[in-house]
N, C-alpha and C positions, 0 to 999 in steps of 0.2 A: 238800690234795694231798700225795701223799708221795711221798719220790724212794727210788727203791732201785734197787740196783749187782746185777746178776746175778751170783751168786758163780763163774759157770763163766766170766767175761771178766776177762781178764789186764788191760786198761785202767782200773785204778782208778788215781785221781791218787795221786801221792807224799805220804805224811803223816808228819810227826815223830812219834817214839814219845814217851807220857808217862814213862815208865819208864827207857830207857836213852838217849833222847835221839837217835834215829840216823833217818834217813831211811827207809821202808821202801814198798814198796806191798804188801808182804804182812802184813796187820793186823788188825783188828776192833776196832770202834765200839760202844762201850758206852753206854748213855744213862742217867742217872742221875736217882730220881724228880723233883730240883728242875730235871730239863730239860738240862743240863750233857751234854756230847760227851767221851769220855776215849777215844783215840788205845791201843792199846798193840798191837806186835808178835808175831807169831806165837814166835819166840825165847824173847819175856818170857813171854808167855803159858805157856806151856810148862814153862820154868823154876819157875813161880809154883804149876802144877799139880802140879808132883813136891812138892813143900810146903818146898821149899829152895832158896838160891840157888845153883847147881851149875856149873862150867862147859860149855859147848857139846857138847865131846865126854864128858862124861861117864857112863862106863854100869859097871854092878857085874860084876867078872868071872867072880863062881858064875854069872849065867847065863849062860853062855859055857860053863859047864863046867870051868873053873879054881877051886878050890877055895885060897884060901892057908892054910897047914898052917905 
């Protein structure tokens, strides 16, 4: 039997992130082929997918339309 978390319900329990260490319940469970559970944040996640590690608020200001000259 398998348990699965409706992803449209807010009541997922609090889980440590593997990556920055912080509490979060907004996350995703990755299962790993030897069966292993890895934790990591939507923040890290995110971070991980821009292919650097950036901070929170960081976004490039050409697209904004600021060009620095």
């Amino acid at each position: 039997m398998s348990d699965s978390i409706d992803p449209r319900s807010t009541d997922k329990p609090v889980e440590r992130c593997g990556e920055c260490d912080r509490e979060t319940d907004h996350y995703n469970v990755f299962v790993a082929p030897s069966n292993e559970k890895s934790v990591i944040c939507w923040e890290c996640l995110s971070r991980g997918e821009k292919g650097f590690n950036a901070a929170r608020g960081f976004s490039r200001d050409s697209r904004r339309g600021v060009i620095p000259r």
